[in-house]
N, C-alpha and C positions, 0 to 999 in steps of 0.2 A: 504494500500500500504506500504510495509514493505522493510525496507534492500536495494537493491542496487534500485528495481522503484521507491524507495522514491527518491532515489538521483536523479533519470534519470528523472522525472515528466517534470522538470518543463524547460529541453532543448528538448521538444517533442512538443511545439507550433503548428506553422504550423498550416497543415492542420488541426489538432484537437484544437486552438484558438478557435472558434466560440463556440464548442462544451463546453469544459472548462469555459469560461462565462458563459454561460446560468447555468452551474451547478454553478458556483459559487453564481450567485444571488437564484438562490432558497438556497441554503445554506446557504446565509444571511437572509433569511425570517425565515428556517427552517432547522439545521444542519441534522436533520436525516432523509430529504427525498431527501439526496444523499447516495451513499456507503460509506462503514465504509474507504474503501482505501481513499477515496474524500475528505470525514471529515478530516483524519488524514492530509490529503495535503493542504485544507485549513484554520488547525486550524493554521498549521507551519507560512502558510504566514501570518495569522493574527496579532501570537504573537513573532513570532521567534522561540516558541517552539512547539514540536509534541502533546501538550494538554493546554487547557484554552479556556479564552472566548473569542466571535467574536466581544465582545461590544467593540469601542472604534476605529473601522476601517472606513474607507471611501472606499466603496466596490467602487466607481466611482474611485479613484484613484489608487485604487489595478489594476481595469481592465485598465484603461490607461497606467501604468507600464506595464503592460501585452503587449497592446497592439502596444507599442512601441517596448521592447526587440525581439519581434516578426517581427518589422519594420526593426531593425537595423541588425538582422541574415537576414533578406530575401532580402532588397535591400541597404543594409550599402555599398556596391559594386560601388553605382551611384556616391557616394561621398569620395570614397575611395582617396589613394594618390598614385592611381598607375600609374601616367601618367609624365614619368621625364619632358617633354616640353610639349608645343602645347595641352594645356586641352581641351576635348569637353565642349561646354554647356549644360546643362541640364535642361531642364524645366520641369513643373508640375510633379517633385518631391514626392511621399512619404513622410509620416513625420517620421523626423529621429531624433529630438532632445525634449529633458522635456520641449520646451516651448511652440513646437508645439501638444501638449498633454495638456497644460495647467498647465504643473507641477511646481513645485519649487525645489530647493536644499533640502530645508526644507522636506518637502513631503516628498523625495525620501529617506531622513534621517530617516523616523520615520520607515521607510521598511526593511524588512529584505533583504539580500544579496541573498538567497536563491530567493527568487521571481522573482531576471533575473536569476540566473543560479544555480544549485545545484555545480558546480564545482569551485566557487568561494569562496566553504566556506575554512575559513581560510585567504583568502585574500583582501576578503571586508569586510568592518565593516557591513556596511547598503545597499541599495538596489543603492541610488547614487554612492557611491564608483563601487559599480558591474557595472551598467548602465555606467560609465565611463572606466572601462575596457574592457567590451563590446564594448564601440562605437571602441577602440584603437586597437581591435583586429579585429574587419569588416569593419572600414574606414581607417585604416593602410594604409602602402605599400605593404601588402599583401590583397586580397579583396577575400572572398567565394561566391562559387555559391553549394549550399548543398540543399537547401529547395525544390529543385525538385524532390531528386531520392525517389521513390517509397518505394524503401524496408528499414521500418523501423528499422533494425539492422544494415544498413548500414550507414541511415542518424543520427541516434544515437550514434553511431560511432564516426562519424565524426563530431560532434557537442561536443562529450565530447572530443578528443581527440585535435582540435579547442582552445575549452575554454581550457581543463587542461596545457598546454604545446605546442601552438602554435608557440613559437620563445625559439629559444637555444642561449646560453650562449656561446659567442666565445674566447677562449684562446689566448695569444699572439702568438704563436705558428701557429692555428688553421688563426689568421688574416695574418700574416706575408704571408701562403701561399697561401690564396686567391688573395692576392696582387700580388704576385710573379708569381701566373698564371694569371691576369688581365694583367701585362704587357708585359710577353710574350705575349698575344695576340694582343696589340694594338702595341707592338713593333713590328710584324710581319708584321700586316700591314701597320703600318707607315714606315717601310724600303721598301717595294713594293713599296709604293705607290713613294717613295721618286726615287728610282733606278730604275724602269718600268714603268714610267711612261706613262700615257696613255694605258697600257695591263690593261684587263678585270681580275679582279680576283672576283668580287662581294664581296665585305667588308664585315666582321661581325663586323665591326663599330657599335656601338648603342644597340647591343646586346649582346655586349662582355662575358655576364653573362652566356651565355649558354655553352662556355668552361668551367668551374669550375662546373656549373650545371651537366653536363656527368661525371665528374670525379666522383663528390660525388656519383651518380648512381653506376658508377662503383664499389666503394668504398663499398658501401650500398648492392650491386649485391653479393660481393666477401663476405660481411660478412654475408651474406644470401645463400652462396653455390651458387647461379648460376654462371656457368661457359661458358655460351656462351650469348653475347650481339649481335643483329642484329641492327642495326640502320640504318635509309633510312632517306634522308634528298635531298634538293632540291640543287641549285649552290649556295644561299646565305650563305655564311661561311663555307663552305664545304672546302676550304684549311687549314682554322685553324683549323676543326677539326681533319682533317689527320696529320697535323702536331701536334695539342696537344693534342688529344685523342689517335690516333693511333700510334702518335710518328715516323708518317715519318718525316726520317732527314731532317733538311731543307737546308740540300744540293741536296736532290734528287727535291725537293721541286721547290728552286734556278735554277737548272738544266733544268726542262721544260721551265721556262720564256726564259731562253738562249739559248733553243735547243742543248743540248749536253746530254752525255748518263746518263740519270738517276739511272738508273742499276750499273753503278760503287758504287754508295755509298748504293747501298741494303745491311745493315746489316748482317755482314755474320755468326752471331749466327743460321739463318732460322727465327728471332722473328716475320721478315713484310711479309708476300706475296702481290705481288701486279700484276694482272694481265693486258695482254696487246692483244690487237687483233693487226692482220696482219695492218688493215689500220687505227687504232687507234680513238682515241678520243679528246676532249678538255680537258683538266686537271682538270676541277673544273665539269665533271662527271664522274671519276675517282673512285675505293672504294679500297678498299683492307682488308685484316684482321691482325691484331695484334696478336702474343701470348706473355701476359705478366702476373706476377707476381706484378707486383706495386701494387695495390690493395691487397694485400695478397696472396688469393687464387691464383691457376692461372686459365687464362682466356684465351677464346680468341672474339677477339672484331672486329668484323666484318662490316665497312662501304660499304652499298650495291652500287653498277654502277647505275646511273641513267641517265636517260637522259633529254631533256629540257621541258618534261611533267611535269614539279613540282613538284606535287601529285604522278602522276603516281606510285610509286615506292613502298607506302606504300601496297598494300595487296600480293608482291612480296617479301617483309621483312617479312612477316606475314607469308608466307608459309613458308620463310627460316626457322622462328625461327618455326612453327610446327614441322618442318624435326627435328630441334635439338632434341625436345622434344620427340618423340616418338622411340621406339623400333622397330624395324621390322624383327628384323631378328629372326628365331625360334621360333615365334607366330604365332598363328592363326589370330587376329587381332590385331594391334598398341597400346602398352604400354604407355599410355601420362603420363609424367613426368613434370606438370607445369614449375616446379623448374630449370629445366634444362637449358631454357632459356628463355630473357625478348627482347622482342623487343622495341626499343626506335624509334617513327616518330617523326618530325622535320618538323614543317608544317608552312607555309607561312601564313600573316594572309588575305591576299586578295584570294587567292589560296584555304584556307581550308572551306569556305563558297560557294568557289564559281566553285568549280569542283566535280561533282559528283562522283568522285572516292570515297572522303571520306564518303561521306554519305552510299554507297555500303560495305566500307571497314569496318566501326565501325558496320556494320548492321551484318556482320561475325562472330565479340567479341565473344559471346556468342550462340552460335552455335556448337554442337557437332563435328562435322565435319572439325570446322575452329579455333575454341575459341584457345589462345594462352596462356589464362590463368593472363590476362590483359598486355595492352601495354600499355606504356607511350609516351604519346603525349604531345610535346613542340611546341605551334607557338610562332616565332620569327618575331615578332610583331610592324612591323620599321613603322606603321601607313599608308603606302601607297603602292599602288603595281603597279610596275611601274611607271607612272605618276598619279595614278587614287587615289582618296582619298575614305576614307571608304564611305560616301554620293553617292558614285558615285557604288561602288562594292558590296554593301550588303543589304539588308533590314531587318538588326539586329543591336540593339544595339552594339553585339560586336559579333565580327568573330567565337569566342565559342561556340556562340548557337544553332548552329547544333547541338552541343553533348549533349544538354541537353533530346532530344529524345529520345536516347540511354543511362538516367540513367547514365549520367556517372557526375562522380563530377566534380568542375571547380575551378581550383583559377589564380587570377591574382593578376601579381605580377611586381613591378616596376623594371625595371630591371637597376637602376643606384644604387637600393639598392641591392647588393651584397649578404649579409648576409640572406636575406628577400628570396631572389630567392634558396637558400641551403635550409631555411626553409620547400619551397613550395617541393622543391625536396624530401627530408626527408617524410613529411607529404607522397606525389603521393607511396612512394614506400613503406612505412608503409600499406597503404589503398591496394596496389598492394597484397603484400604478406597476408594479412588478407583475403580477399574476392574475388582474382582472376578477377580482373574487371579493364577495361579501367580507368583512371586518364586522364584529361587533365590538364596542363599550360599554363596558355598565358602570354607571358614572354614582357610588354610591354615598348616600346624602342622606337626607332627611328632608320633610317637610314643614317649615317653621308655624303655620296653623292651619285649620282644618281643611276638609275635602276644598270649600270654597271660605270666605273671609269671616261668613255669619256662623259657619258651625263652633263647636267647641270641642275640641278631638278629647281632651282630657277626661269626658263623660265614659269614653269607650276604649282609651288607650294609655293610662294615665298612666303605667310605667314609661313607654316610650315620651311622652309630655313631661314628666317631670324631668328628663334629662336633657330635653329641647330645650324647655324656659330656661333652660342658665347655661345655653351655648353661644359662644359669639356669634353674633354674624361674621358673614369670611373675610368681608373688607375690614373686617377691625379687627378679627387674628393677621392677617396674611400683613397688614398696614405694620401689627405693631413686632412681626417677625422681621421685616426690611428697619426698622427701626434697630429692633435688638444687635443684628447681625452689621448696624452701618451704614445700609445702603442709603436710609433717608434719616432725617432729623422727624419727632414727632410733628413742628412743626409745620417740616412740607409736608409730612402723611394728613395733619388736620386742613392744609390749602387745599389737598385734593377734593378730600371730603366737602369742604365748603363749596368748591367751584362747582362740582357735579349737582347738589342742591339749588344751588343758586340757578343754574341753568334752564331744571325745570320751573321754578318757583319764576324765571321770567316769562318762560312762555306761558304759565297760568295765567299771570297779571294780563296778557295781548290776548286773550279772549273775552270779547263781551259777552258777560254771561247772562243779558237779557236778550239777547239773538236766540231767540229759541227755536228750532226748526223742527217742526212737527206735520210731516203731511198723510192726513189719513186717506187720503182717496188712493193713492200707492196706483196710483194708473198705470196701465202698461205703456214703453216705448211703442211710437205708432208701427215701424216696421214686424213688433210681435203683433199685436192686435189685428194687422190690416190682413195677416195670414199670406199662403201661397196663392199665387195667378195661377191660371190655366197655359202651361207651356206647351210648345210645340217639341216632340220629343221623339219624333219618326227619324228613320236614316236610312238614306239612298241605299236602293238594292243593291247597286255595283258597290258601292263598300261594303253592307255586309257579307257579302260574296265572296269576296278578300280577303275579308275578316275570317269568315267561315272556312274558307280553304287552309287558312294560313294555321286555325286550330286544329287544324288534320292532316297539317303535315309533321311529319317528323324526321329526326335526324336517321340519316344513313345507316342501315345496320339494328337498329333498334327495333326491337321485337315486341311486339302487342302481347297480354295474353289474349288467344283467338278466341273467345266468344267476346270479350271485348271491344275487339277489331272489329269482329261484324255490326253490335250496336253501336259503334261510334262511327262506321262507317253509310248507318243509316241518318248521319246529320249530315250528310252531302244533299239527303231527297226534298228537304224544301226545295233549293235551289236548283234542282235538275227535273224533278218529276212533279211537281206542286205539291209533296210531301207536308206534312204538319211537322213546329215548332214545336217540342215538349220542355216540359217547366224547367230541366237543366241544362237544357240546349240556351233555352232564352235566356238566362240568367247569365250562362257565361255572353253570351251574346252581347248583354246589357253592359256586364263588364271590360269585354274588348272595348265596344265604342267610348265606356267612360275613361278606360286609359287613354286613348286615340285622343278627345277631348284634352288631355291634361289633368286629368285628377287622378291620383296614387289609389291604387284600388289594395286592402290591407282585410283579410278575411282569416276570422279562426275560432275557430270551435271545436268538440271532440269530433274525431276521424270527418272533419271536413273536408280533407284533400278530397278524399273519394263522393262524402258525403254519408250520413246515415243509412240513407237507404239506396244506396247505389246509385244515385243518381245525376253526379257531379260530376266527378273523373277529370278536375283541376290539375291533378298529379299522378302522371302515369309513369307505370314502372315496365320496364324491361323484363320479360319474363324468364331469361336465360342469364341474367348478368346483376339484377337489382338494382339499372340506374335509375332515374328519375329524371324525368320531362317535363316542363310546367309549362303547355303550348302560349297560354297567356303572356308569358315572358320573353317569346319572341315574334312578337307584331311586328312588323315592318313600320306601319305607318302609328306605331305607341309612341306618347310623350310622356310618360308615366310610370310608376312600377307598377309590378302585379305582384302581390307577398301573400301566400295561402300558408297557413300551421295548422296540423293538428296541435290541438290544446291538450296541457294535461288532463284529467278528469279533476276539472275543479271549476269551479262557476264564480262565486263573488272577487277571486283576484281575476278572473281572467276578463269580465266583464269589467272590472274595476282599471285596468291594465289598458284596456280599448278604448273606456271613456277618457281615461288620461292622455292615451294618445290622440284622440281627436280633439281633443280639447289643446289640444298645444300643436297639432298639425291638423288645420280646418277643413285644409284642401282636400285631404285624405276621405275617399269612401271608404268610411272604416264598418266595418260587417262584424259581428259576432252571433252566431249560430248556437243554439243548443240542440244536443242531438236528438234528444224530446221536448217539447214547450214546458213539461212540468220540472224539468231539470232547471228550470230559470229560479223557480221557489230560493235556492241556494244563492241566489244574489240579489232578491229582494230588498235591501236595504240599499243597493247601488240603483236600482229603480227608484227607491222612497227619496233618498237624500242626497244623491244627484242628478240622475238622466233626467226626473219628470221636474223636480224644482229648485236646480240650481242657478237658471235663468233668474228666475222669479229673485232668491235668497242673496247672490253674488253677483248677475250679470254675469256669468259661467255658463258660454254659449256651447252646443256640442252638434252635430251632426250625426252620431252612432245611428247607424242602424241594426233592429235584432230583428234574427229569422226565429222562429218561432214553432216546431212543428204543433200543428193543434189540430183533431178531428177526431169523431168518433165512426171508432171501427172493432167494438169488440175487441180493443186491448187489456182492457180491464180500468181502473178507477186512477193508477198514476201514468198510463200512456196514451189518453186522451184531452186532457184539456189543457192549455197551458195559460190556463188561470186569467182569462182573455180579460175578466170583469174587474180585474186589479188594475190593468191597465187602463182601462175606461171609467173609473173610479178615479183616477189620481188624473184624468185628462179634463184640462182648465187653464183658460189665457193663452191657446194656441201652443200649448209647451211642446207639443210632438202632436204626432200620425200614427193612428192606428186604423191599419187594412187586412180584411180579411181577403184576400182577391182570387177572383175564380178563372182567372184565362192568362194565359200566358205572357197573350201581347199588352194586357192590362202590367203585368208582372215588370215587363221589360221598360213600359212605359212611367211605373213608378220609379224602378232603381233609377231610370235618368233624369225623370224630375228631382228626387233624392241630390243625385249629384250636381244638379245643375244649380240649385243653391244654399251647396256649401260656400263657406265663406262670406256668406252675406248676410245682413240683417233679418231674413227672413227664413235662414234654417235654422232648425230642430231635428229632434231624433224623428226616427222613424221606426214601428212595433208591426212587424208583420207574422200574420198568422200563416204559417205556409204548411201547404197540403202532405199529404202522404200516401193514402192512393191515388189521390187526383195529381200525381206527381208524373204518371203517366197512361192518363184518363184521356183520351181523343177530344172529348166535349170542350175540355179546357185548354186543347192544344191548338192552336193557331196557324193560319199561313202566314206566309212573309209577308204578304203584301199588307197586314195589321201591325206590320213593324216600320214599315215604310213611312206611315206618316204617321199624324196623330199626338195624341196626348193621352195620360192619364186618365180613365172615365171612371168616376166617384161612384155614381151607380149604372147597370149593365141593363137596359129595360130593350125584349124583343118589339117587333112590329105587332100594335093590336088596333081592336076594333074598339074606339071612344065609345060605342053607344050600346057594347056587347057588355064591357067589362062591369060584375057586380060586386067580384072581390080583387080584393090587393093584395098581394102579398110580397113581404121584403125578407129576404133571409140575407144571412154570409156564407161563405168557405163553401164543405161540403156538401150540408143537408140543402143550400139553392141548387147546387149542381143534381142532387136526388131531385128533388123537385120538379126540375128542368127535365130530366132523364123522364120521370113520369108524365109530364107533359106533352114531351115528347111521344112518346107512346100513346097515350091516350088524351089528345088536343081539347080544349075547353073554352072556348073565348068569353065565361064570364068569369074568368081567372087571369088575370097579370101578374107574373112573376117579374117582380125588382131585383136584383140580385145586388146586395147591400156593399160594395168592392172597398169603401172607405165611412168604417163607424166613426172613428175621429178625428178632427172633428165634424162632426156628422154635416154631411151636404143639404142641409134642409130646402136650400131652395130648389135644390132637383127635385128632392120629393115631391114639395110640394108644386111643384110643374106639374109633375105626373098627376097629381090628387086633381088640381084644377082641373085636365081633359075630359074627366073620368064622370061624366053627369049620372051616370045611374048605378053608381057606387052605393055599394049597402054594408060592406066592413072591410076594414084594415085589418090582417092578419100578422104579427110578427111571429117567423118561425124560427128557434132554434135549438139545437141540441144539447145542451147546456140544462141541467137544474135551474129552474123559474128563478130561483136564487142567486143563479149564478152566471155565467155567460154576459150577454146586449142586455137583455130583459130591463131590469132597471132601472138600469141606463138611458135606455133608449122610450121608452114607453109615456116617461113624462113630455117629451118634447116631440112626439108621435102625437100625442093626445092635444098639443097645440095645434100643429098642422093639420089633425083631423077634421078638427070644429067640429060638427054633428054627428059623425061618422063615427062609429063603433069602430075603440082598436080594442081586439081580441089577442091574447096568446096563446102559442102553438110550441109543445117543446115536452119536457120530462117537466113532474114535479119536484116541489121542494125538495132535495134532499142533503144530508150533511157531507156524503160520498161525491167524488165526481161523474162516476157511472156507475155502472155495473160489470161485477164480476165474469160472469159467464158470457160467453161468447152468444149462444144460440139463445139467452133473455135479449141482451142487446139487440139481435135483430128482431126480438119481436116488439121492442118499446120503437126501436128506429121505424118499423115499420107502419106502426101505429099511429107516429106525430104525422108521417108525410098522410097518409089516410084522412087523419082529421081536418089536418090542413087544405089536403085538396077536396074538401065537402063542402056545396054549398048547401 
């Protein structure tokens, strides 16, 4: 073992300790029936040098050094000093010290320094000195957790980079400003707390450390070229960090506590954006973005809106900062540029164990599709959540060990030491830019009062509280340590303290606190209100032809599997034989011309390449070699990417991940697919607290669209409905689209409306319920020439007789297509079928077009498949009964019930059979 593995040997423990003994003792019996590398390794530790004899060692005390420095890297953590109050106890211990080994000073004396570490040469005389360095660097106020991650260039890494230069040398300069940002932050909040008394700001009391922590990031970001930071953080400390990371004035700051206009004092260089919904939010889930130069480079620094889901927010930062990263415009597929930007989450430490967001979100890391190129993760670690103490929230030693599944490395760090927490920062963003991989910190602290400012934790916590009230804050330890040590005179430590008061205390005084700004009518901007026009969304046969051909060719040599080849080869027949369009032909269809167009087409769900039900075939494999073809990605005439992932089986990050990303790249049709509609249930809270109202809450505009599969067919009670009436329940002030659509060219005609305004004041998400037998059902399949021109149609009404028709009827999805089918079959002219293509927001003056022709109309029927309770019904029946005026609306459909269907296949057909029966009775 020669050259730099000789150095690295012997920080390579671990899991290869047991291994390493056993060679060692045959090596005392007999040096050459190990490797000549072995030899050379353990002649070093014998004599201090890389050749001599083995005589004169105590190979038991060799391995007991061993077996200890091996002790103190893997659980030195238990006994570390990272806990500024309130220590846990810890029993049945590891041995961590020479005397639980049976050593002596002695002993450890006669050992070389190399035996605990190859990086200590130079700085240990003997193996004691090193063993004492060691314990100083893993029982610190900084403590590692490294002995997990699998990949050994990674844990090697980090063990040399550990021992070589684990704490830095701080300048008077260098202290003066950590100081200087410690007390603006404890000044901010001790002027709150003093002058609002009683308002909820959620303190970053206890973890003061994590403002000067983001800075250095920043710092570290700007000397490392990235130029775009996302950060996603929960309410706790989230105003200091708008005010000292983003550098909201804290007059605009001052100004929400007061109610008066915050917007007078928005910097009017353009440096802050900070956006606002019509009916607004609480202040402390507020984000905005920064462009600044302070860090050198310029930047811009982006605090994401969250809301009171905690966690929630982080795999919605995660998509942001993918947006940053990639290219889309003028590719065929997405250019990732790690470098371009870093996402920082801000995690709670009750919160990040105990909400499975995180465990979905870190599972993304590394993942082609999602990988961000590593993010740094901070929990702000105030010991308790809520009222609930860790014994009560977790069943882990500490709130980090989740991430140890995911390889990712861990340090913890005391956060009343200052200095120690920059260390940890330094080290996370080193290891960041080296190997692209998540970093956690657990930055631990305390929380100086309760959950929010009104509670009183002492009721429910009163050991940890009694050791609270008589802790310094950190600007007055850390102030009066620079003091002890020289660096400052009291003093300058009291002019600091002064100036940073004084600072806010001026902007207080420049707010007039009778401007009181109060608007209850919370109107919407007219571009939400005024809704989408009617576009023209048809495209020239000779390009789709082009188009069409162009996704069926492929590269040279590349093999179909053959029944494949035959059904893909039947999407040549529109175009040659006046063949029909089916639901996955047009889709991709839709999606060619929107790349063509200019806009990044960006699609992922589970086994979405292919699709659910076979019906996609985005991504085709080779069936002798297992390449992959993605015909979308080589358009001739594309300006756009095409990016298609299967997702992992997970929903709330992955939708969480897509709204991020369109919400920081507009341009993007961004798609997310569930491979059943019910499988959405799992990220309903990304529905509730962004896609439907973050317009409304932040002015957080987004474009997402979700496919939806929804219909009943005898799947049973979780594979038919995908909960349509949640959507149309939470659908108000134009926030999104919700379509059930029944024809193809309808289908194709939406996705390019969809795309055509993104990026403008009048997009929104879009909620489509999309088919699954009718996936390839003729009725709803189309010719080309319905793709040719045209537009979007709200509802689908045939040719009738004005003076025939006595009944109405509107359905959605599949049971209008049954209806139509029986219609078809047995024709009725005192029956009109509506076929309902867009419930929200509902097209009422269509309708009532239709109702006005219809003179000898005798009831409005709404038919759907859906529980009366569940489904349109509801929804739709009040504002049905407006446009009725005298006309009887009746419902058609299953009754109430708590289920979404029914179990058994051959009951389903006979309820299904029996709506469309009643329905069509006059």
């Amino acid at each position: 073992m020669k050259g730099k593995n000789l150095e690295e040997a012997p920080a390579r423990f671990g899991a290869n300790l047991g291994y390493l003994l056993e060679m060692f003792d045959l090596y005392q019996q007999n040096p050459s029936s190990v490797t000549g590398e072995l030899q050379e390794l353990f002649s070093t530790i014998s004599t201090g040098r890389s050749t001599g004899s083995v005589s004169g060692i105590d190979s038991e005390k060799v391995k007991s050094v061993m077996r200890l420095t091996d002790n103190i890297r893997q659980y030195g953590h238990l006994t570390a000093d990272i806990y500024p109050l309130y220590k846990p106890r810890r029993e049945n211990l590891p041995k961590l010290t020479i005397e639980d080994f049976d050593l002596t000073k002695e002993d450890l004396e006669k050992l070389p320094a190399k035996l605990v570490s190859a990086h200590f040469e130079g700085h240990a005389a003997n193996a004691y000195e090193a063993v004492t360095q060691l314990a100083e660097i893993y029982q610190g106020t900084i403590a590692y957790e490294v002995s997990h991650i699998n990949n050994t260039e990674e844990r090697d890494w980090l063990k040399k980079t550990i021992e070589s230069n684990s704490r830095k040398s701080y300048s008077r300069e260098e202290k003066i400003t950590l100081l200087t940002s410690l007390a603006q932050v404890e000044g901010f909040e001790k002027y709150i707390h003093k002058n609002f008394v009683g308002a909820k700001r959620f303190s970053i009391e206890g973890v003061d450390a994590l403002v000067p922590m983001l800075q250095k990031v920043l710092a570290i970001a700007s000397d490392s070229s990235i130029p775009n930071i996302q950060i996603g953080m929960a309410h706790r400390g989230r105003l200091n960090v708008l005010t000292h990371v983003l550098e909201k004035p804290y007059e605009m700051m001052l100004s929400e506590f007061m109610h008066t206009d915050p917007m007078k004092f928005l910097p009017e260089d353009g440096s802050l954006t900070v956006t606002k919904g019509w009916t607004g939010d609480v202040k402390y889930h507020l984000g905005g973005v920064k462009k600044t130069s302070r860090y050198g480079s310029e930047q811009l620094i982006a605090l994401a809106n969250n809301p009171s889901h905690l966690e929630i927010v982080a795999p919605v930062v995660l998509g942001k900062t993918r947006a940053d990263q990639e290219v889309t415009a003028g590719v065929a597929q997405p250019e990732v540029d790690f470098n371009k930007a870093l996402a920082i989450l801000i995690h709670g430490d009750a919160a990040f164990p105990g909400q499975g967001i995180n465990f979905e979100s870190m599972n993304l890391s590394n993942l082609k599709g999602y990988s961000t190129g590593g993010s740094l993760h901070i929990i702000t670690n105030n010991r308790v959540g809520f009222t609930t103490e860790s014994y009560d929230s977790r069943s882990t030693v500490y709130a980090t060990d989740v991430a140890k599944g995911y390889d990712i490395p861990i340090v913890h760090v005391n956060a009343d030491d200052v200095e120690a927490c920059i260390d940890s920062v330094i080290l996370a963003m080193q290891f960041r830019q080296q190997f692209n991989k998540d970093f956690v910190i657990d930055l631990v602290g305390y929380r100086r009062y309760g959950h929010n400012e009104m509670d009183e934790p002492s009721v429910t916590n009163p050991m940890l509280y009694k050791e609270v009230k008589g802790h310094p804050s950190i600007e007055i330890k850390y102030g009066k340590e620079l003091v002890a040590e020289g660096t400052i005179t009291e003093d300058e430590m009291n002019e600091i303290f002064r100036q940073a008061e004084e600072a806010i205390r001026s902007a207080h005084n420049a707010i007039d606190k009778n401007e009181k700004v109060l608007d209850a009518k919370m109107a919407m901007p007219e571009g939400v209100s005024a809704g989408q026009e009617t576009v023209e969304t048809g495209v020239a046969k000779d390009r789709l032809t082009k188009l069409n051909d162009e996704m069926l060719t492929y590269p040279e040599g590349f093999t179909l599997f053959g029944k494949l080849s035959k059904i893909l080869d039947r999407r040549h027949e529109p175009f040659t034989k006046d063949g029909l369009i089916d639901w996955g032909h047009a889709e991709l269809l839709a999606f060619g011309t929107i790349i063509e167009d200019g806009h990044p087409v960006r699609l992922t769900g589970q086994d979405s390449e292919r699709g659910t039900f076979a019906q996609r075939h985005a991504v085709l494999s080779d069936e002798n070699t297992g390449a992959k073809y993605t015909p979308l990605q080589h358009i001739t005439d594309s300006q756009a990417s095409f990016d298609i992932h299967n997702s992992p089986l997970s929903e709330a990050a992955v939708v969480g991940f897509e709204y991020g990303y369109n919400v920081e790249n507009k341009d993007a049709m961004t798609v997310w697919e569930a491979q059943y509609g019910d499988f959405s249930n799992m990220s309903q809270m990304m529905f509730d607290n962004f896609i439907s109202s973050a317009n409304a809450k932040w002015g957080e505009t987004t474009g997402l669209t979700l496919l939806l599969p929804h219909a009943y067919e005898g799947q049973g009670p979780e594979h038919s409905s995908a909960r349509l009436e949640r959507y149309l329940q939470l659908g108000a002030e134009n926030n999104w689209t919700v379509a059930n659509v029944t024809s193809t060219a309808n289908y194709f005609h939406l996705l390019r409306r969809q795309a055509h305004y993104l990026n403008t004041d009048k997009m929104r998400p879009l909620v489509v319920m999309t088919p699954k037998s009718l996936l390839r059902n003729n009725v709803v399949s189309d010719k080309v020439d319905a793709f040719t021109t045209g537009s979007f149609r709200p509802i689908i009404v045939d040719d009738f007789k004005k003076t025939k028709v006595k009944k109405l009827l509107i359905a959605s999805g599949k049971v209008a297509i049954d209806l139509y089918t029986e219609l078809q079959k047995s024709p009725n002219e005192e029956i009109l079928l509506v076929r309902l293509e867009q419930l929200y927001p509902l097209p009422a003056e269509e309708i009532k077009a239709v109702i006005s022709e219809l003179k000898g109309i005798k009831e409005i029927g709404f038919v759907q498949e859906e529980p009366k309770n569940q489904g349109s019904w509801n929804y739709i029946y009040p504002q049905l009964e407006a446009l009725a005026g005298n006309i009887a609306v009746n419902y058609y459909g299953r009754i109430e019930r708590s289920s979404p269907s029914e179990g058994d296949n051959e009951i389903h057909k006979l309820v299904q059979s029996q709506i469309i029966q009643n329905a069509l009775t006059i």
